[in-house]
MIDOSE-1310 file (N, C-alpha, C; in nm, 2 decimals, decimal comma, always signed):
residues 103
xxxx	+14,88/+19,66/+8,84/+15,00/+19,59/+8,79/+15,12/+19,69/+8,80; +15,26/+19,63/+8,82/+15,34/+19,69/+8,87/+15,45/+19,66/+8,72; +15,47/+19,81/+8,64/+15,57/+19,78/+8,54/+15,67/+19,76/+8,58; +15,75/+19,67/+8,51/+15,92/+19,62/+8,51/+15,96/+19,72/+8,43
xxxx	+16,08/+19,81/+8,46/+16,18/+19,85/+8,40/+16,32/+19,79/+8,39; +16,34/+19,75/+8,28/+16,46/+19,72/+8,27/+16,57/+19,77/+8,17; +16,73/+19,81/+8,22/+16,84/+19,87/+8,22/+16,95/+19,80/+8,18; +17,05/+19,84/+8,14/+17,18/+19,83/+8,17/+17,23/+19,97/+8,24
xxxx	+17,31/+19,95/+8,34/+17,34/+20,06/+8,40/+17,54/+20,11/+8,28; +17,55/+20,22/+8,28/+17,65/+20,26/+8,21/+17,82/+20,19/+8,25; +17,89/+20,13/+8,18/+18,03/+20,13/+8,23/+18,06/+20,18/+8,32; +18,08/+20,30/+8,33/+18,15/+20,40/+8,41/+18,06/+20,42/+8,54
xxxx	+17,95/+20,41/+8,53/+17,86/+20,40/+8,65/+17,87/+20,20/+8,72; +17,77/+20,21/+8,82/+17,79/+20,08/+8,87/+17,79/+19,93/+8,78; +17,92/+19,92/+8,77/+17,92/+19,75/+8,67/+17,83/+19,66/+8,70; +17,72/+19,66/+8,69/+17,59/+19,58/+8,74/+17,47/+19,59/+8,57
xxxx	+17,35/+19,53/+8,63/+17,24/+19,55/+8,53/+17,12/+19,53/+8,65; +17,05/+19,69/+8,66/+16,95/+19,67/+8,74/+16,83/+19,65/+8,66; +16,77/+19,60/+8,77/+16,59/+19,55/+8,70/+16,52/+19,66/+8,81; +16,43/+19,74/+8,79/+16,35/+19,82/+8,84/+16,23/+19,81/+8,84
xxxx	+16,14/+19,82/+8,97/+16,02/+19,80/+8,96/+15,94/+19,90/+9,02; +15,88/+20,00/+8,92/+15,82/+20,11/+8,95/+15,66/+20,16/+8,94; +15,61/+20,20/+9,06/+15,50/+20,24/+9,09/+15,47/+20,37/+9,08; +15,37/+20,42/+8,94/+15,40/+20,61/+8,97/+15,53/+20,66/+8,98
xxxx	+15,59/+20,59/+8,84/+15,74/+20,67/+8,88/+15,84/+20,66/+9,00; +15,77/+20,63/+9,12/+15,92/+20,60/+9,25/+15,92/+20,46/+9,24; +16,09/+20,45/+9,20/+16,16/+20,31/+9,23/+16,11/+20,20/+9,39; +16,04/+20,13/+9,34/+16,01/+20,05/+9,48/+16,14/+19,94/+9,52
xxxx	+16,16/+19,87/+9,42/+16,25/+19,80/+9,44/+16,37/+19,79/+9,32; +16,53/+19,77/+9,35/+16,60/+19,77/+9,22/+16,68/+19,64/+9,29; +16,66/+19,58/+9,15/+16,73/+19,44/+9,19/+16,87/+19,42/+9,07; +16,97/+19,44/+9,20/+17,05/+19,41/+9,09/+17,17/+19,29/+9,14
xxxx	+17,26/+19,24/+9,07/+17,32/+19,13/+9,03/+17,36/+19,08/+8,91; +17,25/+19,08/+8,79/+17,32/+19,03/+8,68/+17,43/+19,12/+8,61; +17,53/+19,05/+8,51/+17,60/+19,08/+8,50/+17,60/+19,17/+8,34; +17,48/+19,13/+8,30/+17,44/+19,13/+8,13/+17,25/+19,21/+8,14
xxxx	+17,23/+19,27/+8,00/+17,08/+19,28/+8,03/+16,99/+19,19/+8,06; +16,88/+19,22/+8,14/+16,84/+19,19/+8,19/+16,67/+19,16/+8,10; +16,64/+19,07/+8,04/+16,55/+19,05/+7,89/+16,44/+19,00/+7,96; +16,40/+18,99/+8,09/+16,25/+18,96/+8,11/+16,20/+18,93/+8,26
xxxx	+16,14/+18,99/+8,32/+16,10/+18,96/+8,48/+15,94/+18,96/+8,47; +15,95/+18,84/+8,60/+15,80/+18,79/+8,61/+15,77/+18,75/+8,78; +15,66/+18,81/+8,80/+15,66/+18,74/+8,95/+15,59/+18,66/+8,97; +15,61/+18,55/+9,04/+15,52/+18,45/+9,07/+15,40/+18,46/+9,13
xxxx	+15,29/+18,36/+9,10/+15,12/+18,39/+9,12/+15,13/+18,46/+9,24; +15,19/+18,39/+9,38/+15,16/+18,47/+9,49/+15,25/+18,60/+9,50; +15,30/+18,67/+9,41/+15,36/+18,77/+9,43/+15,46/+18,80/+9,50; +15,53/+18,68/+9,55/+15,65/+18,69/+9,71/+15,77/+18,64/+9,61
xxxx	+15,79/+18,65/+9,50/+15,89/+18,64/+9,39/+15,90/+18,68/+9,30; +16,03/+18,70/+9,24/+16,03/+18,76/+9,07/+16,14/+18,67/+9,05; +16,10/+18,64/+8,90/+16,22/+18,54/+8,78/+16,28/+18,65/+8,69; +16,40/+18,68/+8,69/+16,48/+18,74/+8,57/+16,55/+18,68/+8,49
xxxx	+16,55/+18,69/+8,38/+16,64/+18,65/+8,28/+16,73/+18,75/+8,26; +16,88/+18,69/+8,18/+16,94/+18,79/+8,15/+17,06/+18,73/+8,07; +17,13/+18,82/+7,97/+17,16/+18,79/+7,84/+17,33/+18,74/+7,92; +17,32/+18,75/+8,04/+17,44/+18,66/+8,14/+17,46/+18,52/+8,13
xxxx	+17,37/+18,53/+8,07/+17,38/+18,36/+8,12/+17,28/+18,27/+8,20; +17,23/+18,39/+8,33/+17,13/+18,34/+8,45/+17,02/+18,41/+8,43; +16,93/+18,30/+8,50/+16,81/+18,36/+8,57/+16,84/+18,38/+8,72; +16,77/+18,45/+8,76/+16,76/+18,44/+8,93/+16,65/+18,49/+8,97
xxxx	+16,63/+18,43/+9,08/+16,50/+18,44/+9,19/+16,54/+18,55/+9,33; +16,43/+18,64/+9,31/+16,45/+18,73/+9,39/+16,33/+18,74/+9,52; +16,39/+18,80/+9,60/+16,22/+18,83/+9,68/+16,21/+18,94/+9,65; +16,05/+18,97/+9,63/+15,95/+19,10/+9,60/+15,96/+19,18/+9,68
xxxx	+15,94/+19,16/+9,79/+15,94/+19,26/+9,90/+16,08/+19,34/+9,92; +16,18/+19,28/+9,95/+16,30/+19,29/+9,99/+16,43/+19,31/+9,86; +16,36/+19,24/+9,75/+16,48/+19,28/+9,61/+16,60/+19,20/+9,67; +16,61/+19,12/+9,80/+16,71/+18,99/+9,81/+16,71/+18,94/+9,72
xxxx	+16,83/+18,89/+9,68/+16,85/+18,73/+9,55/+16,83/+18,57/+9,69; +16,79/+18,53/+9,56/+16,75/+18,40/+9,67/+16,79/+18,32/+9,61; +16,82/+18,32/+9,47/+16,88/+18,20/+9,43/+16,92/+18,24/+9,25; +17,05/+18,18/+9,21/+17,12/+18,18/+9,12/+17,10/+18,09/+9,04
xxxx	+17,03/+18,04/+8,95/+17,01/+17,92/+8,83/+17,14/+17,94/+8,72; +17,22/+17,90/+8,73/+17,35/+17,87/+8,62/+17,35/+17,74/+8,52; +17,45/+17,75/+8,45/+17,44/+17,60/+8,36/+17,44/+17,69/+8,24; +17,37/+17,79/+8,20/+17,33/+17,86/+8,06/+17,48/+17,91/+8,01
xxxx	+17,46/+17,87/+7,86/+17,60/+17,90/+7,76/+17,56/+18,05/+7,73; +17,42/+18,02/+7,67/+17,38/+18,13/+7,56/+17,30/+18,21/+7,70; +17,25/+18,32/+7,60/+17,15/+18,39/+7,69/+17,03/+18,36/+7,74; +16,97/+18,42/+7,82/+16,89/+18,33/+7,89/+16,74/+18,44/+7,90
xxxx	+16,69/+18,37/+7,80/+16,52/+18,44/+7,75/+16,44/+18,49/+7,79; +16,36/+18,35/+7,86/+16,24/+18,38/+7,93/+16,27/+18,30/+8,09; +16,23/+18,36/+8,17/+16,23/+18,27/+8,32/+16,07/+18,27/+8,40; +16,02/+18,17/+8,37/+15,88/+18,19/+8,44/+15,86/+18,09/+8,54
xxxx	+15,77/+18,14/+8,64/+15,73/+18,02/+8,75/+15,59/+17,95/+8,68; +15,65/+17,82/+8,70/+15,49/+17,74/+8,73/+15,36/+17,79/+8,76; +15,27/+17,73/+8,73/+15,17/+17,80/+8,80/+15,12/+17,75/+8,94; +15,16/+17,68/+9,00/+15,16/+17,69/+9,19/+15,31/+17,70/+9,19
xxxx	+15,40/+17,81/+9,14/+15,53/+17,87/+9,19/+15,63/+17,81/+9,21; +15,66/+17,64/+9,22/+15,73/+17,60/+9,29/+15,83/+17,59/+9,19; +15,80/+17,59/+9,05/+15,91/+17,56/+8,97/+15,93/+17,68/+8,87; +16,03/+17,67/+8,83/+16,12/+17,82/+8,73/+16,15/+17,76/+8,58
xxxx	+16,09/+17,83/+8,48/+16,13/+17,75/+8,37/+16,17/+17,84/+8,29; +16,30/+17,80/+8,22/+16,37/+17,91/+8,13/+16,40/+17,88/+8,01; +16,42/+17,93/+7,91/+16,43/+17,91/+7,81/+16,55/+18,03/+7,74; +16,67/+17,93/+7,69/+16,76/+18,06/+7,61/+16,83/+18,01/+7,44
xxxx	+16,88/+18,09/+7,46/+16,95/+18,11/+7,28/+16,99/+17,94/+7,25; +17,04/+17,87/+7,32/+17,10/+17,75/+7,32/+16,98/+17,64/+7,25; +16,87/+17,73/+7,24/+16,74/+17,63/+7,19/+16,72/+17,54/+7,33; +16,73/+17,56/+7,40/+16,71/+17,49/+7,54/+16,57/+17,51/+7,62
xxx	+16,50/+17,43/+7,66/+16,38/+17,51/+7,82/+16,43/+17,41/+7,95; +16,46/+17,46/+8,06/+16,47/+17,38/+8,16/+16,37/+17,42/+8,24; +16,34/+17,30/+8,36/+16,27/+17,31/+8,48/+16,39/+17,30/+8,58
C-alpha cells in the first residue's frame, strides 16, 4: 500500500495544493491542481486512477501512473469530503459540506 500525503503548499511558495504519493519516502507522483486542501485521495480498484477531494470545491480524477488530471467534477458550493470510485470504477461518488453525495 502506497500512503497519500497530503499538503497545502505555502503562499509564498507555489499557489497550488499538492497531493503526494510516497513510497519509502521518494515522491512518486505529486498531483497538483486544486486550489484548496486537499481532504482525501483514493485509487480505483484497478489502480490506473486516483479521486481527490478538496476543500475547493472539486474532486478530480487523475491518472496513477502519469499524475495527469483527466477530469474536473465541479458544481460543489461547499467543500468537497470524500470522492470514491465505484466498485468496477466507472463511477466517482462524492460527498461535501452542502450535505450532498453525487454520482
Amino acid at each position: 500500500m502506497i500512503p497519500i500525503l497530503c499538503r497545502t503548499v505555502p503562499d509564498d511558495a507555489i499557489p497550488d495544493t499538492l497531493a503526494r504519493f510516497q513510497e519509502t519516502g521518494k515522491t512518486v507522483t505529486a498531483l497538483t491542481g486544486h486550489q484548496g486542501l486537499v481532504s482525501w485521495a483514493a485509487f480505483s480498484d484497478d489502480g490506473k486512477r486516483i479521486a481527490t477531494a478538496s476543500d475547493d470545491g472539486t474532486a478530480k480524477i487523475w491518472n496513477a501512473e502519469s499524475g495527469a488530471l483527466l477530469l474536473s467534477l465541479l458544481g460543489e458550493v461547499y467543500r468537497v469530503r470524500r470522492a470514491v470510485f465505484s466498485p468496477d470504477s466507472k463511477k466517482v461518488l462524492t460527498a461535501s459540506d452542502d450535505r450532498t453525495v453525487r454520482i
